[in-house]
N, C-alpha and C positions, 0 to 999 in steps of 0.2 A: 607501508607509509606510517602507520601507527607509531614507529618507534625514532618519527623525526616531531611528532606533534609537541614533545617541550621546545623545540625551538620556533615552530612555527607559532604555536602560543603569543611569540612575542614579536611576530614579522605583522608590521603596520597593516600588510592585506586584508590579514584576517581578525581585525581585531573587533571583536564581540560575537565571533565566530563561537555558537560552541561547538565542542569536541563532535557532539552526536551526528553535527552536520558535516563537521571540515571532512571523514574519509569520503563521502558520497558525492560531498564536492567535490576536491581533487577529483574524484574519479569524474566527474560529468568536465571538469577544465582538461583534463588531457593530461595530468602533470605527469613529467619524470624527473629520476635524480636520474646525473650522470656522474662521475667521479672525474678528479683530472688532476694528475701530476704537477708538481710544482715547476712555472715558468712556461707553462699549457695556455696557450690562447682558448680562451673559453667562446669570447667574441671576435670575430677580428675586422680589422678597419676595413672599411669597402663592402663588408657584407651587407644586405636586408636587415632588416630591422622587424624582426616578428614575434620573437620572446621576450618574456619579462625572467629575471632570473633572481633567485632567494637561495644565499647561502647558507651551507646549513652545516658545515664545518670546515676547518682554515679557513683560508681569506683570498682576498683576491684584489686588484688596482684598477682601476679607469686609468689608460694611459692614451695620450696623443702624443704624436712623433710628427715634426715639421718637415718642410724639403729639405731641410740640411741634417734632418736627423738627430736635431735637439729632441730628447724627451719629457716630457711634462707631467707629474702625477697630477691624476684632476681631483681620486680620490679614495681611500681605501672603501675595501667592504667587507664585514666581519659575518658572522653568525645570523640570522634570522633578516638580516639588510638586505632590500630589493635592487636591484641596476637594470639599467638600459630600458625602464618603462617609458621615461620621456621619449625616447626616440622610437621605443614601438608602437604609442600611441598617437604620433604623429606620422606614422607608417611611410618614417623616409627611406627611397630607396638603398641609400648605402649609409652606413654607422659612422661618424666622423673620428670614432676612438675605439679603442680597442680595451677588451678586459682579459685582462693576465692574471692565472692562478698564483700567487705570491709564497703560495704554499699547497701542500697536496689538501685538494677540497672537496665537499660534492656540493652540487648545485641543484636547485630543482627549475624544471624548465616548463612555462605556461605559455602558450600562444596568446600574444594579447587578445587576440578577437575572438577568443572562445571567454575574455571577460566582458569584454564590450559588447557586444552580440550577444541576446542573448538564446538558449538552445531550445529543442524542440520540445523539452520537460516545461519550460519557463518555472525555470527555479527559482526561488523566490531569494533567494543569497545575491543576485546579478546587482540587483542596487546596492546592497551594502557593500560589496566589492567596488563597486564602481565610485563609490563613497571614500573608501578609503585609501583608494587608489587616488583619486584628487586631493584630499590629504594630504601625502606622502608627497606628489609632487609640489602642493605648497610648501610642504618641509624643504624640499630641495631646493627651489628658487631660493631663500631665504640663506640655506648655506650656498647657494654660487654665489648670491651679492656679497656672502662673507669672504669670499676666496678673491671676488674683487678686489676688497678692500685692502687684501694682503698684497695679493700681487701688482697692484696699481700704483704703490709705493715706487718713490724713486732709485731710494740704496737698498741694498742688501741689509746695510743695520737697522733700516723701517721694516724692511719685508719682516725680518726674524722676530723683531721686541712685537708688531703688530700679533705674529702670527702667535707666540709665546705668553702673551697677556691675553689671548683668544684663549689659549689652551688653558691658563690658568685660574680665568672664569668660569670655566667649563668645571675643570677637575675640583674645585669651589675651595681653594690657597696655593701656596707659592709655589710650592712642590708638587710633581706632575712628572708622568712619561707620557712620550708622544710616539707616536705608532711608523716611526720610520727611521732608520738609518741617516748617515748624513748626504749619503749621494742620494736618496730618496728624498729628504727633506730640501735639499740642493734641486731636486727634479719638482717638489712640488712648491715652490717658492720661486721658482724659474730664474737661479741664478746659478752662475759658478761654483760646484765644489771648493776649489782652492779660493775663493773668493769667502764663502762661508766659511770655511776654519777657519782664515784668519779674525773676521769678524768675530766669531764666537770666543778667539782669544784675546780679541781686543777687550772683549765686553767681560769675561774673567778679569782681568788686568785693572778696567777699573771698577770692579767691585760690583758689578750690576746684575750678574747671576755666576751660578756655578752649574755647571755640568757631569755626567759621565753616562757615558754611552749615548742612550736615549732618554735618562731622568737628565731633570732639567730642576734649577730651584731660584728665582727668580728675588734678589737680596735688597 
């Protein structure tokens, strides 16, 4: 475990953990890393809802897929980033989305209730964990109201400029890559592919950003 602690360092759970205590923890949380292939259902939709899971290299998506099989990116996850705690800590019986390894990744996997409960050590780590795990879900409410905001939009050319001036707040100027493809950014924008290129070369045409691939520079 030792030789994932630079990236747990930086995962919300543990944060003001120090080093001395986080291997003793893990080991009283039950953690494991599993590994899993690129395009690997890590979670999948319908299952329980029992772990919290912290990636700890490649990446992975939150995905929902509707009856007719549209699919929706709800939201990338990189390195030291938690998923699926909302839904473990409300211990719904089935997962309304699914998380796909995006690329070959390992994960480490905590059973919520060995955070929330605490064990028969009563370790004194159980509130700071529990702490920053409400934390992190305040963090998350705060970006789904932003994902509203993109996708509550009427056109495709609100969705894009809304989501593209998010990102370039974020990246702090006009120039920025953004972490998806176009049939990704198409899936997490919840419009048309062919609908979105066009768009994107309308908005070259008059002058109002340039592109290529996934940099974007916003004119």
């Amino acid at each position: 475990m030792k030789k994932y602690f630079g990236i747990l360092r930086k995962c919300p759970l543990f944060d003001s953990i120090e080093d001395d205590d986080l291997l003793g923890m893990l080991g009283c949380l039950g953690a494991k890393v599993e590994s899993f292939d690129k395009k690997y259902t890590i979670f999948a939709e319908g299952t329980p809802a029992r772990y919290i899971g912290i990636v700890l290299s490649g990446s992975a998506q939150i995905v929902q897929v509707d009856y007719y099989g549209n699919r929706s990116i709800l939201s990338e996850i990189y390195p030291s980033e938690i998923f699926a705690e909302a839904f473990a800590c409300a211990e719904v019986p089935s997962l309304p989305v699914s998380v796909i390894a995006n690329e070959p990744c390992e994960v480490m996997l905590i059973s919520c209730a060995h955070i929330l409960h605490t064990c028969a050590n009563s370790c004194g780590f159980h509130q700071r964990l529990i702490f920053n795990l409400m934390k992190d879900l305040a963090t998350k409410t705060i970006m789904f109201h932003q994902r509203i905001e993109i996708t509550s939009k009427r056109s495709t050319r609100e969705k894009l400029l809304t989501y593209l001036t998010m990102q370039a707040k974020k990246a702090g100027g006009d120039r920025f890559d953004i972490p998806f493809d176009r049939q990704e950014l198409a899936d997490y924008l919840e419009v048309d592919r062919s609908g979105l290129s066009a768009e994107i070369s309308k908005l070259r045409k008059e002058g109002i950003l340039e592109c290529q691939k996934n940099h974007f520079e916003l004119l």
